[in-house]
C-alpha positions as a Markdown table, in Angstrom:
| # | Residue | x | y | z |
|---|---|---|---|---|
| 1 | Unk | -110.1 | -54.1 | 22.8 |
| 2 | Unk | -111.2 | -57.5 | 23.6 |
| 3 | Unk | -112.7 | -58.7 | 27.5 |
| 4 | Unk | -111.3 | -61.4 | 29.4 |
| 5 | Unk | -114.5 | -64.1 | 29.8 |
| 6 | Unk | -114.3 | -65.9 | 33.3 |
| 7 | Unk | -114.0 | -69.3 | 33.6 |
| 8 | Unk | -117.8 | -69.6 | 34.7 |
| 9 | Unk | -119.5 | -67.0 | 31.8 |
| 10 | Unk | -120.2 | -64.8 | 34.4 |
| 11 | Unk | -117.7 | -62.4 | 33.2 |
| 12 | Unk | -119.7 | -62.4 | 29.6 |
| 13 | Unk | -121.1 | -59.0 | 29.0 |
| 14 | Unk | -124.8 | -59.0 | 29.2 |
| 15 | Unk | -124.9 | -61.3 | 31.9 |
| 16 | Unk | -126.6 | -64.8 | 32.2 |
| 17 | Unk | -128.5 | -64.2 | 28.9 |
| 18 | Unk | -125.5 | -64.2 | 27.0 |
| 19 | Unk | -123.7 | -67.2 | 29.0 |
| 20 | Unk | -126.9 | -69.4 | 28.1 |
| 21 | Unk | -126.7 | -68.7 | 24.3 |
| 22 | Unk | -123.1 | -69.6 | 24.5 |
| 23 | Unk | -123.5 | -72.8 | 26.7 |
| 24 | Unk | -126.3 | -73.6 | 23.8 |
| 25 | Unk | -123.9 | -72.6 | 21.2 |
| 26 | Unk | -120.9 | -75.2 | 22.4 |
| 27 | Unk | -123.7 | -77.7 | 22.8 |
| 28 | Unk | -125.1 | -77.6 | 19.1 |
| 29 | Unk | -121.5 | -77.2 | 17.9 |
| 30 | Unk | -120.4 | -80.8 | 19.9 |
| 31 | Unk | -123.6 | -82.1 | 18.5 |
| 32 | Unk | -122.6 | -81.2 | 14.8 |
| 33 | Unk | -119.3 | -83.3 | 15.2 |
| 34 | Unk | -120.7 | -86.1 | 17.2 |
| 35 | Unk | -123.2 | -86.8 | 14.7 |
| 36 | Unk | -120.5 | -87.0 | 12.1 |
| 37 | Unk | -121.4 | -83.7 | 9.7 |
| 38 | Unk | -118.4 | -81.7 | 10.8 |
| 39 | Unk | -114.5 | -83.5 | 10.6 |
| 40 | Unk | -111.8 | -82.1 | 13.5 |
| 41 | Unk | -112.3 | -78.0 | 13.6 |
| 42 | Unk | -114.5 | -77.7 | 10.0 |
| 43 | Unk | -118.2 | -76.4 | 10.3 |
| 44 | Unk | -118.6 | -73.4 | 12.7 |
| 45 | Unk | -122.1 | -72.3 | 14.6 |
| 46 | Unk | -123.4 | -68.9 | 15.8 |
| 47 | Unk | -126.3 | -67.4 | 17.6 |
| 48 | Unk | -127.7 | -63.9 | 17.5 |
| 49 | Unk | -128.3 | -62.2 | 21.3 |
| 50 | Unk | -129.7 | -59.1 | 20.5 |
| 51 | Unk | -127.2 | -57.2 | 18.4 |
| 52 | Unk | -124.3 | -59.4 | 19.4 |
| 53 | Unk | -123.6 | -62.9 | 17.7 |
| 54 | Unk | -121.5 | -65.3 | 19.7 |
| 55 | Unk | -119.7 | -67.2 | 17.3 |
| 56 | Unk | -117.5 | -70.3 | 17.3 |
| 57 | Unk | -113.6 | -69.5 | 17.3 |
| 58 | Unk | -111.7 | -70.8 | 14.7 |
| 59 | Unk | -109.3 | -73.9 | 14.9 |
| 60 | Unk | -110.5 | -75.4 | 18.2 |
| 61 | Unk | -112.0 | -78.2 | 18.6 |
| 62 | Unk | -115.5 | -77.8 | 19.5 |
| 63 | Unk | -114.8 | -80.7 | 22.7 |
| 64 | Unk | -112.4 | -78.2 | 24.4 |
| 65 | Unk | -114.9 | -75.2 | 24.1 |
| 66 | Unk | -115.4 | -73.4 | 27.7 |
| 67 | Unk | -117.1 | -70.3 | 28.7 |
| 68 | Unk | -113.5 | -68.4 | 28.6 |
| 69 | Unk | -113.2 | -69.1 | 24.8 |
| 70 | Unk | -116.5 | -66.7 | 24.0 |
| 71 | Unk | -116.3 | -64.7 | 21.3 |
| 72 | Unk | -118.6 | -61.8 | 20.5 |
| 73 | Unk | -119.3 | -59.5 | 17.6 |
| 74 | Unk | -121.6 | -57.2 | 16.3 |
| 75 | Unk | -123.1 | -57.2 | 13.2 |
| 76 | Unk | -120.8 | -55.4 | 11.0 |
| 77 | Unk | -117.8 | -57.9 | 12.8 |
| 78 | Unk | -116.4 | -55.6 | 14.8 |
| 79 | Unk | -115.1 | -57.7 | 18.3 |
| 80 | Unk | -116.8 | -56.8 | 21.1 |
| 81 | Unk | -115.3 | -59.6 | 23.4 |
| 82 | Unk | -113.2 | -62.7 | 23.9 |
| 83 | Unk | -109.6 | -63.3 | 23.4 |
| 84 | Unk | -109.5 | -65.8 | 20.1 |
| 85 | Unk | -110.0 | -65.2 | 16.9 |
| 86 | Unk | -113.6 | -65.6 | 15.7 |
| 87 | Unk | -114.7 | -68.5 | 12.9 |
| 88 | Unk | -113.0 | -67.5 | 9.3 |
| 89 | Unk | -116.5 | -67.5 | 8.0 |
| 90 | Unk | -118.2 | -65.1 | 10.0 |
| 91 | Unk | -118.9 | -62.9 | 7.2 |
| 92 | Unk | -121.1 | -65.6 | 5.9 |
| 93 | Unk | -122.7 | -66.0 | 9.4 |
| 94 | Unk | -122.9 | -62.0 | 9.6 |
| 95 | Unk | -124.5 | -61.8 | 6.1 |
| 96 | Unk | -127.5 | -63.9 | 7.3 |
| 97 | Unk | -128.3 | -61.8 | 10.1 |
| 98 | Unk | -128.3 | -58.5 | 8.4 |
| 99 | Unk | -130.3 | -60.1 | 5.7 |
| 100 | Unk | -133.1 | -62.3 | 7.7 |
| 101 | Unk | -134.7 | -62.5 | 11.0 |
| 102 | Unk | -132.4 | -65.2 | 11.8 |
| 103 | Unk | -131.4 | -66.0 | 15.6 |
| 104 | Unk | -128.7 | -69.0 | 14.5 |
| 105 | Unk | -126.7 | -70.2 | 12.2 |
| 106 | Unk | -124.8 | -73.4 | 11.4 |
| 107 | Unk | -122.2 | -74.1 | 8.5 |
| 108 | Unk | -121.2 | -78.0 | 8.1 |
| 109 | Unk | -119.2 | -79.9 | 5.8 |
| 110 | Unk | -121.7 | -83.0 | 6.1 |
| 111 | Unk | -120.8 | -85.1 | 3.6 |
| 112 | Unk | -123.4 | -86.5 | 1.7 |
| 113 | Unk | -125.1 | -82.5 | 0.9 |
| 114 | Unk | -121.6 | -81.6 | -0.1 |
| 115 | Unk | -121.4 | -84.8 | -2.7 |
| 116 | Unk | -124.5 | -83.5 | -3.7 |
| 117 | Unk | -123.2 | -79.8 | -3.9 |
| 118 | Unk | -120.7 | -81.1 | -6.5 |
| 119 | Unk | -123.8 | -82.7 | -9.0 |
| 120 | Unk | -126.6 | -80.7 | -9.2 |
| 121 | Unk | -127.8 | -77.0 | -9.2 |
| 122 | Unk | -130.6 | -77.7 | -6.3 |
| 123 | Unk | -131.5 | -80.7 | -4.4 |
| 124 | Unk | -133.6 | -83.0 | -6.3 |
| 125 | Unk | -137.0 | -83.2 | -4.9 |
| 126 | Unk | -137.0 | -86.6 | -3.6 |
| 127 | Unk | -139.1 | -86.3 | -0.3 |
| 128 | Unk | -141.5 | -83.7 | 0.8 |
| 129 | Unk | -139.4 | -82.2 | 3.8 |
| 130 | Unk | -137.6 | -79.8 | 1.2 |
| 131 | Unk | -141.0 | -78.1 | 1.7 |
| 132 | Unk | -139.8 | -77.2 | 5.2 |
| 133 | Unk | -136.7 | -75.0 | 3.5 |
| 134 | Unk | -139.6 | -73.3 | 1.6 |
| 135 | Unk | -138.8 | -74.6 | -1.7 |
| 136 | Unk | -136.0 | -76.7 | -3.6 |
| 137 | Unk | -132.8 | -76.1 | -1.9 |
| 138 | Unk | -130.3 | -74.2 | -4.4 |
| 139 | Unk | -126.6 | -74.8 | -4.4 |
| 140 | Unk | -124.6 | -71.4 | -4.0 |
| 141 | Unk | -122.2 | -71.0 | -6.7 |
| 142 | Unk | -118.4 | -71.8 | -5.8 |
| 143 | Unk | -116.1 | -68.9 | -3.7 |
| 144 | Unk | -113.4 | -69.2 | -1.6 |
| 145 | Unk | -114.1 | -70.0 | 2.1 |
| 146 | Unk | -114.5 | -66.7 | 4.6 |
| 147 | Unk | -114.9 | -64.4 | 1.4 |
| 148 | Unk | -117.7 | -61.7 | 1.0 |
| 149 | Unk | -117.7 | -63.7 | -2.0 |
| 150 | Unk | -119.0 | -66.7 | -0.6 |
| 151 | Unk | -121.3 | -64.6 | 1.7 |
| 152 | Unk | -122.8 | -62.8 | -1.1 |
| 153 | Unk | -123.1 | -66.6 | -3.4 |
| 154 | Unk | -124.7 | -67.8 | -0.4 |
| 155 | Unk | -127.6 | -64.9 | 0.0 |
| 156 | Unk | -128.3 | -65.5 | -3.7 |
| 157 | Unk | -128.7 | -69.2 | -2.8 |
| 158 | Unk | -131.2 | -68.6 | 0.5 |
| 159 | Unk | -133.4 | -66.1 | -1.0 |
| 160 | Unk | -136.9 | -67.4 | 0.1 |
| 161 | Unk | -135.2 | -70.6 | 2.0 |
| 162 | Unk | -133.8 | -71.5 | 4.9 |
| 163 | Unk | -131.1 | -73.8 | 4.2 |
| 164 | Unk | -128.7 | -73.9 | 1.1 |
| 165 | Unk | -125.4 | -75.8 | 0.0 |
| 166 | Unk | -122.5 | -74.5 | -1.0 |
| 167 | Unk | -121.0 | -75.8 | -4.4 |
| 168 | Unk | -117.9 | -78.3 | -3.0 |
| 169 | Unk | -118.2 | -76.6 | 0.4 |
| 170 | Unk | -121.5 | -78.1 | 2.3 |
| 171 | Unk | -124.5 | -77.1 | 4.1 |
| 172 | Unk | -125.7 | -73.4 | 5.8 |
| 173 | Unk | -129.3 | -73.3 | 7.5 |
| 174 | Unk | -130.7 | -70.8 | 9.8 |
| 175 | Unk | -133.4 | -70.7 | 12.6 |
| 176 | Unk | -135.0 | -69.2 | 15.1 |
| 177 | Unk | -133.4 | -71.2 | 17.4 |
| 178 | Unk | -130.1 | -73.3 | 17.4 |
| 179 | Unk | -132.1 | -76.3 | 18.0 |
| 180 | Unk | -133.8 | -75.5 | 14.6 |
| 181 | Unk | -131.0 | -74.4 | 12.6 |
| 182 | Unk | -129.6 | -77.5 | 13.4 |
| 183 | Unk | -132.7 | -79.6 | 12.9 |
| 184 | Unk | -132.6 | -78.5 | 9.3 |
| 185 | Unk | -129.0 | -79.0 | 8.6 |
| 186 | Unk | -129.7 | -82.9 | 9.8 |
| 187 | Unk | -132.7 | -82.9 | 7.7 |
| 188 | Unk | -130.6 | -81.5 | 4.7 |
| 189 | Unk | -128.1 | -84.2 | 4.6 |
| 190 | Unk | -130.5 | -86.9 | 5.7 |
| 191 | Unk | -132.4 | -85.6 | 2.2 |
| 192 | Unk | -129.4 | -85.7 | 0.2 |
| 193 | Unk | -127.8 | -88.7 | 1.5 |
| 194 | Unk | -131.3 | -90.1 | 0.3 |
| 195 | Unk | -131.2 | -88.9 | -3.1 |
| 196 | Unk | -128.0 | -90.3 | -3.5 |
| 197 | Unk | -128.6 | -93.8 | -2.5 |
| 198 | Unk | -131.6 | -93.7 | -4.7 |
| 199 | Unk | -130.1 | -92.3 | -7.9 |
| 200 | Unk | -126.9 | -95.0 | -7.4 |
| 201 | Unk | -129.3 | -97.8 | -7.9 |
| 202 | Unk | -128.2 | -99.2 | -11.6 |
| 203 | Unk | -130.9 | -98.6 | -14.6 |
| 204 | Unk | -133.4 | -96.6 | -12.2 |
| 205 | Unk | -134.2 | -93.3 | -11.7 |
| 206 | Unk | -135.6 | -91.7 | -8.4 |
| 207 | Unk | -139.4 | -90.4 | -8.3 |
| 208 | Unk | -139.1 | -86.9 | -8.0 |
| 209 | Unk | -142.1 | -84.9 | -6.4 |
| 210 | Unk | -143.9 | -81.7 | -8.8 |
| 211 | Unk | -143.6 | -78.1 | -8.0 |
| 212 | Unk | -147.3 | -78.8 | -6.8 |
| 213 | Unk | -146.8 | -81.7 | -4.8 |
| 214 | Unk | -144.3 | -80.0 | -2.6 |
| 215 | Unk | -146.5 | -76.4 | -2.2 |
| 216 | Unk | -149.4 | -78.5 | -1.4 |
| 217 | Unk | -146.6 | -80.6 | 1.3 |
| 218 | Unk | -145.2 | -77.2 | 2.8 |
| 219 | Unk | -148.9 | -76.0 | 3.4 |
| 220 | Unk | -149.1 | -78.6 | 5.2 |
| 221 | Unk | -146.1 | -78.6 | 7.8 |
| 222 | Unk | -147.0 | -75.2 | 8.2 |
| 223 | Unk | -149.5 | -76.5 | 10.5 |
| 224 | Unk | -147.7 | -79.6 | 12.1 |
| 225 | Unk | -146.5 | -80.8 | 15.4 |
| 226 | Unk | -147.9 | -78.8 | 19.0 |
| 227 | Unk | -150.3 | -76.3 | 19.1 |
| 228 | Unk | -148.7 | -73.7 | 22.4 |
């Protein structure tokens, strides 16, 4: 049986820990749609608490998102709270945690990576960043949406990286935080949307980077930004 949420995310069980991963959760979820890779209800976000994942519900708008529409399951998808019904891909979301050490997950349609997801097999190798993703980023083979199907297309897809398309679909990264998760879905489409504009220029072809280029790149953001 589900719980009733209170309007403040008190009533969430676990307490305050859980109401912050949920107040993070509608956050990067708003974010996704105001930065245009997520049209109306499409895309959906989750974040691992433990052995629960909150999860966005599906077919509401992420702008009328309030602590009393938290959702909770565990990892085999059984409910554990919250009165809607949880995103129609959650056993894509659910597949990542069992198989990584991921703590979040976002799915978009963003448009540009799901062009992309229609041309090519992986991402062509047109800036260094795809070394942040741990190699070239594949493109799961086709399934129907919130299918084990998918979910199983999309493992095969992520092996050894942290972001993959999905063929005519769109985008699925993972993080150890939401902020990150997200960070590399933006980074995603930002590469693709590149590689298009590049590739449509008439008589040209892009510069694509070697297999050794990009190890010798990913050795290197291994080591960037703040030292804590």
């Amino acid at each position: 049986m589900s719980e009733q949420v209170s309007e403040s995310g008190g009533g969430l069980p676990g307490g305050a820990e859980l109401a912050r991963a949920w107040d993070e959760l509608v956050a990067t979820a708003r974010r996704t749609a105001a930065d245009g890779l997520v049209v109306g209800t499409s895309g959906n976000v989750s974040v691992r608490v433990g052995d629960t994942v909150l999860v966005t519900p599906s077919g509401v708008p992420y702008d009328r998102l309030g602590p009393k529409d938290a959702i909770g399951t565990d990892l085999e998808g059984r409910l554990l709270f919250g009165n809607l019904v949880p995103t129609s891909e959650l056993p894509l979301h659910l597949a990542v945690y069992r198989s990584t050490d991921a703590s979040a997950v976002v799915h978009t349609h963003a448009a540009h990576a799901t062009a992309v997801s229609t041309l090519v097999f992986e991402v062509p190798l047109v800036h260094y960043m795809a070394g942040a993703f741990g190699g070239p980023v594949r493109v799961a083979d086709y399934a129907l949406y919130g299918t084990e199907e998918l979910a199983g297309n999309m493992l095969a897809a992520l092996h050894g990286r942290t972001g993959c398309l999905l063929r005519n679909h769109g985008t699925v990264t993972y993080g150890d935080t939401l902020d990150q998760a997200y960070d590399r879905t933006a980074q995603l489409e930002w590469m693709c949307r590149v590689w298009l504009l590049a590739d449509a220029v008439p008589g040209r072809s892009p510069a694509l980077l070697s297999r050794p280029q990009l190890d010798e790149a990913a050795e290197a953001l291994r080591g960037y930004g703040q030292k804590h």
